[in-house]
C-alpha positions as a Markdown table, in Angstrom:
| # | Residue | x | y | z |
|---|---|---|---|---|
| 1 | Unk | -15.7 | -13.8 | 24.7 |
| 2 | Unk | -13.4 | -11.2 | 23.1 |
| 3 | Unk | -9.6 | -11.1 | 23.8 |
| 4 | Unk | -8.7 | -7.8 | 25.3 |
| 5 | Unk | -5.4 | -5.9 | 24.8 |
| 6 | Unk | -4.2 | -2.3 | 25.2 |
| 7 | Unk | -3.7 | -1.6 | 21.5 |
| 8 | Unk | -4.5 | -3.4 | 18.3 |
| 9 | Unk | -2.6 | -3.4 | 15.1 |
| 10 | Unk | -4.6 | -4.1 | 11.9 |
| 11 | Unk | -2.3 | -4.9 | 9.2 |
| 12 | Unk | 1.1 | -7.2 | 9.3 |
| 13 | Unk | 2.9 | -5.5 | 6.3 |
| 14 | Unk | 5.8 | -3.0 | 6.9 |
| 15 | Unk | 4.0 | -0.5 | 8.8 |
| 16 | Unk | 2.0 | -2.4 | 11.2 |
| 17 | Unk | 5.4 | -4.0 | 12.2 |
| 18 | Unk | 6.7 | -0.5 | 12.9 |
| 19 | Unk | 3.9 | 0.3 | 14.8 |
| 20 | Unk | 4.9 | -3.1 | 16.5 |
| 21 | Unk | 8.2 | -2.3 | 17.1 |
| 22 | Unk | 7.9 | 0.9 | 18.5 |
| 23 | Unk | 4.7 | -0.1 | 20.8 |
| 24 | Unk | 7.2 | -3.2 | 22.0 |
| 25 | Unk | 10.3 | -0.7 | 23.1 |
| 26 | Unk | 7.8 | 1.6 | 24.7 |
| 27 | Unk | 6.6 | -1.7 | 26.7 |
| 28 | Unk | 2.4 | -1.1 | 25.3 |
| 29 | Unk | 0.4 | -5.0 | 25.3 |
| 30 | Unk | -0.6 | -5.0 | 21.9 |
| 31 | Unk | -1.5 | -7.4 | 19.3 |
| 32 | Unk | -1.1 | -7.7 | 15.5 |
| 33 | Unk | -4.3 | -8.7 | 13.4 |
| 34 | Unk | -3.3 | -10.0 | 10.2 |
| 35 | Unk | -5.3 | -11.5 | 7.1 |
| 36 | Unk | -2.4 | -14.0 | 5.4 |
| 37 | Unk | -1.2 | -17.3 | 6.4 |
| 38 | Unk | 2.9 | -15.6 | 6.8 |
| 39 | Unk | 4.0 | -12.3 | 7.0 |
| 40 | Unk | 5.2 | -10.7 | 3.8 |
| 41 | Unk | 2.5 | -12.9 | 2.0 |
| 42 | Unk | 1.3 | -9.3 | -0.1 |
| 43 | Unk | 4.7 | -9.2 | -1.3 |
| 44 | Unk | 5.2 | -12.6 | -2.8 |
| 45 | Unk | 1.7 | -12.3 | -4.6 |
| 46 | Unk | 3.3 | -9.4 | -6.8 |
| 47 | Unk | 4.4 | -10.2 | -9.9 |
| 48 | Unk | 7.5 | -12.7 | -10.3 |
| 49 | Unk | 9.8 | -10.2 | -11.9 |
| 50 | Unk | 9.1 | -6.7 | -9.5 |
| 51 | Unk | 12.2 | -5.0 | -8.4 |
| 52 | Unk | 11.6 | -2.4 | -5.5 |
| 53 | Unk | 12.7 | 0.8 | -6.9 |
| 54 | Unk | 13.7 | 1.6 | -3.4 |
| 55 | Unk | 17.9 | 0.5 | -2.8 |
| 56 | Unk | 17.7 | -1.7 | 0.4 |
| 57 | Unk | 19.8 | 1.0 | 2.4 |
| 58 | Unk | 15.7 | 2.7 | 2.5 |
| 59 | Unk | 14.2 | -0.6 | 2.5 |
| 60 | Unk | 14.9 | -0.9 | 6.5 |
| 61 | Unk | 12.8 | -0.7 | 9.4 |
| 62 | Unk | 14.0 | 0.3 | 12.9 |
| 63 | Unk | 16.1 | -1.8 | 14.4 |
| 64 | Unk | 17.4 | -4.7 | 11.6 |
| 65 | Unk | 19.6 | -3.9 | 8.5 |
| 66 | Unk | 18.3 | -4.8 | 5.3 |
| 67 | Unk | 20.5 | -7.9 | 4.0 |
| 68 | Unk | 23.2 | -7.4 | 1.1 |
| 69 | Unk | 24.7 | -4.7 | -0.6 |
| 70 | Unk | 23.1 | -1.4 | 0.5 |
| 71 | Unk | 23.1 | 0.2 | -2.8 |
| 72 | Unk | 20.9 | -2.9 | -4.9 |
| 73 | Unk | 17.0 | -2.5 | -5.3 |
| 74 | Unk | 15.7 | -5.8 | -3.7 |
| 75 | Unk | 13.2 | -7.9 | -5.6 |
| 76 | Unk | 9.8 | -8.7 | -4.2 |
| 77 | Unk | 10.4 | -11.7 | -2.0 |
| 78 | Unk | 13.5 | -10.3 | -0.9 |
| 79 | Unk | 11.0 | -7.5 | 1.1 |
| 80 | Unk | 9.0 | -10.5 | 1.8 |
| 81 | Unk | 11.7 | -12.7 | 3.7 |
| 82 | Unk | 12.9 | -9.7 | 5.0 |
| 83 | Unk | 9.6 | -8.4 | 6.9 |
| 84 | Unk | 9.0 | -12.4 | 7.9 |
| 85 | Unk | 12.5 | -12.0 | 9.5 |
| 86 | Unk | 11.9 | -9.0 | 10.7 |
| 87 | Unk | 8.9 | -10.0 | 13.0 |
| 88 | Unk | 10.7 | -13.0 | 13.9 |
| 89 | Unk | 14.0 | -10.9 | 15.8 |
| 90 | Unk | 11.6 | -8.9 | 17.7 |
| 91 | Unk | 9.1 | -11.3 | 18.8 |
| 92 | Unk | 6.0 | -9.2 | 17.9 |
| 93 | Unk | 3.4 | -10.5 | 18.4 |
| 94 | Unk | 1.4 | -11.1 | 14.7 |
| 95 | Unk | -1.8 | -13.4 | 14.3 |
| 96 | Unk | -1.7 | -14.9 | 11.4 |
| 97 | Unk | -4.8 | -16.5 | 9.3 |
| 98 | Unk | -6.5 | -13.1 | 11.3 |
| 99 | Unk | -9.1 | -11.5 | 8.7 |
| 100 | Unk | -10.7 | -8.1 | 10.1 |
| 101 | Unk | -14.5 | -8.1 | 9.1 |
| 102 | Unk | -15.5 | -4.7 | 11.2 |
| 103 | Unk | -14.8 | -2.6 | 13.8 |
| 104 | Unk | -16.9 | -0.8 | 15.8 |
| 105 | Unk | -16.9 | 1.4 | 19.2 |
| 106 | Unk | -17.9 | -0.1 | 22.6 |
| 107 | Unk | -20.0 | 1.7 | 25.0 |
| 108 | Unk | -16.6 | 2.3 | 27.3 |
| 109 | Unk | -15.4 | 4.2 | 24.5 |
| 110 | Unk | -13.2 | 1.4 | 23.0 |
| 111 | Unk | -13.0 | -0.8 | 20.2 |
| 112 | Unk | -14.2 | -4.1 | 19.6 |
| 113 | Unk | -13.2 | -5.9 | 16.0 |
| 114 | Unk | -14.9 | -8.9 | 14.3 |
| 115 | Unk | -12.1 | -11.5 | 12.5 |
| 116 | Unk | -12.3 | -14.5 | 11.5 |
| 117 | Unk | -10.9 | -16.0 | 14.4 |
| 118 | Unk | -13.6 | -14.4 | 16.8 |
| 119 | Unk | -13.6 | -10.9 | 18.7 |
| 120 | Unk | -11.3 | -8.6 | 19.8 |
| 121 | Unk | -11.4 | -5.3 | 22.4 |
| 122 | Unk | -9.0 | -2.9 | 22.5 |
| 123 | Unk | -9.2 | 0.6 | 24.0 |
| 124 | Unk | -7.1 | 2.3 | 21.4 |
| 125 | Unk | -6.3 | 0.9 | 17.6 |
| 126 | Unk | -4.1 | 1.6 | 14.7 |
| 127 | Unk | -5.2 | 0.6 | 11.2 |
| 128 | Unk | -2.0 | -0.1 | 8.9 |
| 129 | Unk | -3.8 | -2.0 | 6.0 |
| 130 | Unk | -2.1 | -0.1 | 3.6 |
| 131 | Unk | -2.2 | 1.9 | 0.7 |
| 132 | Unk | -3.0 | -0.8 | -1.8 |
| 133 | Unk | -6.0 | -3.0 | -1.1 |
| 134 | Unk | -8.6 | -3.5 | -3.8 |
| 135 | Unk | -7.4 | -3.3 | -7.6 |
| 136 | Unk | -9.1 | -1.0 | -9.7 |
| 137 | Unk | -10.5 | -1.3 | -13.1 |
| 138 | Unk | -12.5 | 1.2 | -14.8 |
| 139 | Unk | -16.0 | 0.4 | -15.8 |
| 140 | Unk | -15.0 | -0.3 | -19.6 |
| 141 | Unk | -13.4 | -3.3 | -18.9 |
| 142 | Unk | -16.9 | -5.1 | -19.0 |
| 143 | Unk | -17.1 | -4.3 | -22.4 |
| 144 | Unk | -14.7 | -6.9 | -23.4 |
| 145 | Unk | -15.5 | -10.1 | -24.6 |
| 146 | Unk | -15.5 | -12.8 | -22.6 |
| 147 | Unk | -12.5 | -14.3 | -25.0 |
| 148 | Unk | -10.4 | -11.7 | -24.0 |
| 149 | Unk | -8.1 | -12.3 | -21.3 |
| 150 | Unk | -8.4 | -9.5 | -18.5 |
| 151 | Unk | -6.0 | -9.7 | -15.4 |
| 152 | Unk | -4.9 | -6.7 | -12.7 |
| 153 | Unk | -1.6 | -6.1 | -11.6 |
| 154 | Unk | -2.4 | -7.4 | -8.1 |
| 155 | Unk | -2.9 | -10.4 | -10.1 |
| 156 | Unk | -0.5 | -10.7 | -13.1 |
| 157 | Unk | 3.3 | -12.9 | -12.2 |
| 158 | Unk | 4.7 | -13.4 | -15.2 |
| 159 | Unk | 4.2 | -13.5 | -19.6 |
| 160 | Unk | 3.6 | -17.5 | -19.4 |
| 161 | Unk | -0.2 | -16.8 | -18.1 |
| 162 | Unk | -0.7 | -14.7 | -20.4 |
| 163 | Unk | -2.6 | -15.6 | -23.7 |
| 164 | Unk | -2.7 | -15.1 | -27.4 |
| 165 | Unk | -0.4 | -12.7 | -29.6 |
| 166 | Unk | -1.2 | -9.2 | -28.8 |
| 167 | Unk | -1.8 | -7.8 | -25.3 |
| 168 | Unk | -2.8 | -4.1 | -24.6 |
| 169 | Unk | -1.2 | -2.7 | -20.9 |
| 170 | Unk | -3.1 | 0.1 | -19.5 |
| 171 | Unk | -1.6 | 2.4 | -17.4 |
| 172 | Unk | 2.0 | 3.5 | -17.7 |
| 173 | Unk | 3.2 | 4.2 | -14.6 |
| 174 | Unk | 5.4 | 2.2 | -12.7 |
| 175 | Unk | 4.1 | -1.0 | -12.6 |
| 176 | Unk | 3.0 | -0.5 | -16.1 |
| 177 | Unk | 6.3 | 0.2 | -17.6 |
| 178 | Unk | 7.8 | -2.6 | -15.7 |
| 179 | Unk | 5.5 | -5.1 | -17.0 |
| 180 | Unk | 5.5 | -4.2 | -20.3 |
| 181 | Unk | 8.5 | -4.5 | -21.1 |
| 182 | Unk | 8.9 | -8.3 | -20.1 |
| 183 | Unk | 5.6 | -9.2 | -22.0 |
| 184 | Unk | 7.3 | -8.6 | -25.6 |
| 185 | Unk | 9.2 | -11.5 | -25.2 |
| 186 | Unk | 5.8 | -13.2 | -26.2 |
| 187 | Unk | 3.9 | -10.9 | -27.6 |
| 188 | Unk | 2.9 | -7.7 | -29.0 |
| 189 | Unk | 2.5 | -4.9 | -26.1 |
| 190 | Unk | 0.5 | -1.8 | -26.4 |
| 191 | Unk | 1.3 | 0.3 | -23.6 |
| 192 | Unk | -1.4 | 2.9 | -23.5 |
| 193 | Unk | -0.6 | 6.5 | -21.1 |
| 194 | Unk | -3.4 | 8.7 | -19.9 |
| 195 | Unk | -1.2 | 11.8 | -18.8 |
| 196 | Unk | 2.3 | 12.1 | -19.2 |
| 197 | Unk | 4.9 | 11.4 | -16.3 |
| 198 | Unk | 7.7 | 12.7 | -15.3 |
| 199 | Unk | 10.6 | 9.7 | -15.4 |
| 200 | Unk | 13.1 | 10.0 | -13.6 |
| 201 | Unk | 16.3 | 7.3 | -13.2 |
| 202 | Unk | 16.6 | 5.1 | -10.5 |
| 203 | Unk | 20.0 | 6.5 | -9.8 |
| 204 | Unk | 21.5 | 9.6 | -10.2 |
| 205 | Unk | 25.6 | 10.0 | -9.5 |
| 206 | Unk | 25.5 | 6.7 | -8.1 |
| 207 | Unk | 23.0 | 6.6 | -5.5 |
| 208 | Unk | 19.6 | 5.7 | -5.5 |
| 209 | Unk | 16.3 | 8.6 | -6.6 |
| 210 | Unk | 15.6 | 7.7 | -2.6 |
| 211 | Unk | 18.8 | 8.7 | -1.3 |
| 212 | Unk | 19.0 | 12.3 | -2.9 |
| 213 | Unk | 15.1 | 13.0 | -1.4 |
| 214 | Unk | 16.2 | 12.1 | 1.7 |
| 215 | Unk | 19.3 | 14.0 | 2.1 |
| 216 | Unk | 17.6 | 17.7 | 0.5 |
| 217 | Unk | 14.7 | 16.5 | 2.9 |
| 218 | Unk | 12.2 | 16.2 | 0.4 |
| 219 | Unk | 10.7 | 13.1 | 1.0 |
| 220 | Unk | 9.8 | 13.5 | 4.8 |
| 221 | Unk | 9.3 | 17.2 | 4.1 |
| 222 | Unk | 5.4 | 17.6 | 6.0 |
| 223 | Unk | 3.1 | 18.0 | 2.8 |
| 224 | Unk | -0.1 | 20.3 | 4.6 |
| 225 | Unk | -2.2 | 22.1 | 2.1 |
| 226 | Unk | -0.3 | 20.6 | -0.6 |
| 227 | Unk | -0.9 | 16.9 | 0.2 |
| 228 | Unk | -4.1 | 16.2 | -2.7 |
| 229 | Unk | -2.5 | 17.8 | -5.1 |
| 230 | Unk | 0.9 | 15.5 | -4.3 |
| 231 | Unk | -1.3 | 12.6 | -3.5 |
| 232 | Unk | -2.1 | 12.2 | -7.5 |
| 233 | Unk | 0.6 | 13.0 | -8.9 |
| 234 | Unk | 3.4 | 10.0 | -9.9 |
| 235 | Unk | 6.8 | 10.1 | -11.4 |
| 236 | Unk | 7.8 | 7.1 | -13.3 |
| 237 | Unk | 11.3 | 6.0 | -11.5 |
| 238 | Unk | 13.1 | 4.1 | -14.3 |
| 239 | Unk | 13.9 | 5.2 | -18.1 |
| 240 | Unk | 11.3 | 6.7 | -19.7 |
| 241 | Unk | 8.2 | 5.3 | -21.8 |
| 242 | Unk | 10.3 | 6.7 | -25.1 |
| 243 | Unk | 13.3 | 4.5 | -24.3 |
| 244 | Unk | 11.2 | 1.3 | -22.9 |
| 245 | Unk | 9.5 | 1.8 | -26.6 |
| 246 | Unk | 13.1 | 1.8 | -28.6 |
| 247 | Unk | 14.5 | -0.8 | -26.3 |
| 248 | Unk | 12.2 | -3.3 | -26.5 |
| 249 | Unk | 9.9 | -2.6 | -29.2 |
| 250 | Unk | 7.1 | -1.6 | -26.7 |
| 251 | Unk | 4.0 | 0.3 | -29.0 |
| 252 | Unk | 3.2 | 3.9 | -27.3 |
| 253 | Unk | -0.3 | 4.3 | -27.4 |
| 254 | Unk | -2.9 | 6.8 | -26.0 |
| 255 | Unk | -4.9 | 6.8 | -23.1 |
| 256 | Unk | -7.5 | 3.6 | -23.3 |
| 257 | Unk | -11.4 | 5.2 | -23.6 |
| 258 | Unk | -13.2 | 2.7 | -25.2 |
| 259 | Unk | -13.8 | -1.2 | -25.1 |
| 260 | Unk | -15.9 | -3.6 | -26.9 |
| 261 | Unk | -15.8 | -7.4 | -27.8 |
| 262 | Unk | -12.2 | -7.8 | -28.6 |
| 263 | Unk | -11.3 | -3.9 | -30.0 |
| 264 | Unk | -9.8 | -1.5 | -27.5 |
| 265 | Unk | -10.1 | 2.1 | -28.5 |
| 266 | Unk | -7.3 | 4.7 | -27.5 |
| 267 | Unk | -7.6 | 8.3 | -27.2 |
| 268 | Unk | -5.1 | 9.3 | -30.3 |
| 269 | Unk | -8.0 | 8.0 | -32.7 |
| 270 | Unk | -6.2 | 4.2 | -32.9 |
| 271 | Unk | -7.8 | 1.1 | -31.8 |
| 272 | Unk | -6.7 | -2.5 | -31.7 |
| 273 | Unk | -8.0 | -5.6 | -31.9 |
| 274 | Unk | -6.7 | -8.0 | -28.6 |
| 275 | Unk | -6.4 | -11.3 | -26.8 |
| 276 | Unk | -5.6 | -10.0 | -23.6 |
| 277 | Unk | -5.4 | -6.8 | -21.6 |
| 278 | Unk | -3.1 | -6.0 | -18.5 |
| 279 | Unk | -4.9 | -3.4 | -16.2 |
| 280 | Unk | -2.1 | -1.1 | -14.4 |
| 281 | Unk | -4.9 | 1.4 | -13.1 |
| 282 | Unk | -3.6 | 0.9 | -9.4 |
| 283 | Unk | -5.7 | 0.3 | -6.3 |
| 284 | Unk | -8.0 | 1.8 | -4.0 |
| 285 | Unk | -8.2 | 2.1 | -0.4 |
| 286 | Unk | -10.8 | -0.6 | 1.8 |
| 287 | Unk | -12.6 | 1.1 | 5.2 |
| 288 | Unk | -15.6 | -0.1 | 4.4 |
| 289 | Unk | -15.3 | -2.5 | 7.1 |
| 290 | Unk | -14.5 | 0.3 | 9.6 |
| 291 | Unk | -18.0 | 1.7 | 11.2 |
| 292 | Unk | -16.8 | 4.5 | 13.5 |
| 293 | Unk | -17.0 | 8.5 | 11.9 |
| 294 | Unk | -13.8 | 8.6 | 10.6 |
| 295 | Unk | -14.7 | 8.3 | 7.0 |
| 296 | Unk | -15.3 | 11.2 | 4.6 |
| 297 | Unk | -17.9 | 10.9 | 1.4 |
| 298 | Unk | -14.9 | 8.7 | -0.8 |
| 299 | Unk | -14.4 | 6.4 | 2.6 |
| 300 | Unk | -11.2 | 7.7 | 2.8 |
| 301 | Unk | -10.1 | 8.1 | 6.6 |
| 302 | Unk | -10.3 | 12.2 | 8.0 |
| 303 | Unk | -7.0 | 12.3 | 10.0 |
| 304 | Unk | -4.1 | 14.5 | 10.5 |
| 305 | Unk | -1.0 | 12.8 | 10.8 |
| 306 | Unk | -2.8 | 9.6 | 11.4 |
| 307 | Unk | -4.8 | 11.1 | 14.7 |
| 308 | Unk | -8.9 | 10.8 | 13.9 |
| 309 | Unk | -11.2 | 12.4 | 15.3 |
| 310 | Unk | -12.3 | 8.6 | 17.0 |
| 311 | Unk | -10.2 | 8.7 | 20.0 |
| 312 | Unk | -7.9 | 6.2 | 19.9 |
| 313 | Unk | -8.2 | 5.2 | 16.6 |
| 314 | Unk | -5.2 | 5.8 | 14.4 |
| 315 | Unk | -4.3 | 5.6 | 10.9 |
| 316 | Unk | -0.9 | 4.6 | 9.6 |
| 317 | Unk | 0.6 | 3.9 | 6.1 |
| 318 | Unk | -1.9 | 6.1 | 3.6 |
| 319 | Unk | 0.0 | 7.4 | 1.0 |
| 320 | Unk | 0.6 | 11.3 | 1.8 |
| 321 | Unk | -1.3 | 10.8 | 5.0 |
| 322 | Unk | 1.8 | 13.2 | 6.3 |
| 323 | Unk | 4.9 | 13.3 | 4.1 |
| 324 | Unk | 5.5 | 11.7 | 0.7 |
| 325 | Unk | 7.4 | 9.2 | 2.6 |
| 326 | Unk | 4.2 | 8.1 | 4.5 |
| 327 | Unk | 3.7 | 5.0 | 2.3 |
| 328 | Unk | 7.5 | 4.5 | 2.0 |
| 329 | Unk | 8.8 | 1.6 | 3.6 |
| 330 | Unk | 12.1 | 3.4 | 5.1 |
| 331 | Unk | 9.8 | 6.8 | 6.2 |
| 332 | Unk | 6.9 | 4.8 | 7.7 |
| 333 | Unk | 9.2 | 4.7 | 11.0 |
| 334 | Unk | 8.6 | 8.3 | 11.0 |
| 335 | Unk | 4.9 | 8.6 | 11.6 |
| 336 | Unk | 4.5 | 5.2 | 13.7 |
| 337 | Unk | 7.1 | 6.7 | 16.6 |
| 338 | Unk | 4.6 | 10.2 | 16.8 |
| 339 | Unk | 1.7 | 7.8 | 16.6 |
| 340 | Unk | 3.1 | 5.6 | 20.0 |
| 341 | Unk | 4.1 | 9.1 | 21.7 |
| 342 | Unk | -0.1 | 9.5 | 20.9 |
| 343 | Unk | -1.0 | 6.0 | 22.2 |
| 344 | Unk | 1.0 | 6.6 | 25.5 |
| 345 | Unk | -0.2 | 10.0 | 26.2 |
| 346 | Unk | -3.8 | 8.6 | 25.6 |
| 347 | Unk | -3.0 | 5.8 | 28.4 |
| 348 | Unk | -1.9 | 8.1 | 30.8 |
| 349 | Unk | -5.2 | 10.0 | 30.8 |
| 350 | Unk | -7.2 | 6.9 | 32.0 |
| 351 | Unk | -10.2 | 5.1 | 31.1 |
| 352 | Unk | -12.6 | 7.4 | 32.5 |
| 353 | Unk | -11.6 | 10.4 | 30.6 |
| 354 | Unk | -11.0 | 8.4 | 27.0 |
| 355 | Unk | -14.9 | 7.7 | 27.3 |
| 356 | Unk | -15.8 | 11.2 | 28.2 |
| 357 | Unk | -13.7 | 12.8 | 25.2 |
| 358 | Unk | -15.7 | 10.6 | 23.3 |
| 359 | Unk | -19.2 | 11.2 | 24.5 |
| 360 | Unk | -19.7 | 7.4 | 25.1 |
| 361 | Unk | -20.8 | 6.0 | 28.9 |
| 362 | Unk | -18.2 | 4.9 | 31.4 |
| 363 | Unk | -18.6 | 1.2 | 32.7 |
| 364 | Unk | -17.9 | 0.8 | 36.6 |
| 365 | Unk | -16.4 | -2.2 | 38.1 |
């Protein structure tokens, strides 16, 4: 038999504890579903060495401070310890161990979700999985011998696992050129850029890049037609790929087309023979496990401002879904408050009229 609730929370990272936090102050039942074993778990499982370019003054969620100085950019675990914390002060209610297989709509217009701990029913849901869920890594990659080391950044920690002498990174954005640099203290790094970023320091006059887009507004600033072209485009936060190359010897190469057996060929003409590559090629979003018309050709949710056309099913935490600050941990607070207002107004208009909006049979009794 399913466990019933009045909202369900998929996700236990920063946003689906905002969602939390604001569903517990507006005094909503709700539950949090969530895949690892503690919160903060998809923190820790970054590499050993990340530093959130974010100072911890725009690290906080509603309601708790983020601990130390205010103007210091707060290493991985740090954000990991901190969200465990933070779900620990407020009480809110996170299941743990709690994978989501699928969710699909009930015939009273609801929701009923398959985990791995059995089945859940909720009349109104919010997926906050994130923006970062399944690595991607193009389709050259296969051409690489099976001698030559291949890992993701979802899956690199630190130099040590690493083998042999020369390693190509590709992808220099952030986590890129934060990687690479740390490898040369073992090897020989290629760092190989597709097109070129902006880079801009982590601090300008003091104060963190965060600070300044949040006091001219341009962070939270609502993106509308504008939000695909924003969506793909990344600054580098940090010193730029020309200074990471003088500083620590790092090789600047073009973008990566080609790979077979243990040569990797770059744009620029060069190629070079490796024992390992990093892939910094980012992630992709996963909703192939939700089965309700919300999805567009790419299986990217179709909502505006995290409202799909499923009622009661919400999105939270895409990157751009609103603002640029949508995937921002400091921001998030933004669009999980107008998503609650959402939740409550759908609660007032009862049961009955929640089916009928969605063209799905009312159960009596």
């Amino acid at each position: 038999m399913a466990e019933r609730t009045e909202v369900i929370v998929v996700g236990g990272g920063q946003s689906g504890l905002v969602a939390g936090y604001f569903l517990k102050k507006a005094g909503i039942p709700f539950l949090i579903l969530d895949e690892e074993h503690r919160t903060g778990e998809a923190w820790r499982r970054r590499w050993d060495s990340l530093e959130l370019f974010t100072i911890a003054e725009y690290c906080e969620l509603p309601g708790r401070r983020f601990p130390g100085s205010k103007n210091h950019f707060p290493g991985k675990d740090e954000m990991a310890d901190y969200l465990q914390d933070y779900a620990r002060e407020f009480d809110l209610p996170v299941r743990l161990d709690t994978k989501v297989t699928s969710l699909e709509r009930t015939d009273d217009g609801g929701y009923r979700l398959e985990t791995s701990k059995g089945p859940y029913e909720a009349p109104q849901v919010i997926i906050a999985t994130g923006a970062y869920r399944l690595p991607r890594v193009p389709e050259m990659a296969a051409g690489l011998s099976d001698d030559v080391h291949q890992v993701h950044t979802g899956e690199y920690h630190n130099p040590s696992e690493v083998p042999g002498k020369t390693v190509v990174v590709v992808g220099a954005a952030n986590s890129g050129a934060q990687i690479a640099p740390e490898l040369t203290r073992t090897h020989r790094v290629l760092l190989s850029q597709g097109s070129h970023l902006p880079a801009f320091g982590k601090k300008f006059l003091g104060k963190g890049l965060h600070w300044w887009g949040d006091k001219f507004g341009l962070i939270s600033k609502p993106l509308d037609g504008e939000r695909d072209r924003l969506h793909k485009k990344t600054i580098l936060v940090g010193p730029s790929l020309k200074k990471i190359s003088r500083k620590y010897g790092v090789e600047l190469v073009g973008r990566t087309v080609g790979c077979e057996g243990r040569t990797v060929r770059f744009e620029d003409g060069r190629s070079i023979e490796t024992d390992a590559v990093v892939w910094a090629t980012g992630f992709r979003y996963d909703y192939s496990w939700v089965h309700a018309s919300v999805l567009d050709e790419n299986g990217t949710p179709v909502q505006e401002r995290g409202v799909t056309a499923a009622p009661g099913l919400y999105i939270l935490g895409m990157q751009c879904q609103y603002s640029y600050g949508s995937a921002l941990v400091w921001w998030v607070k933004d669009d999980a408050s107008y998503l609650v207002d959402r939740i409550e107004e759908f609660r007032r208009r009862g049961p009955a009229r929640h089916a009928a909006a969605a063209g799905a049979p009312v159960r009596e009794g």
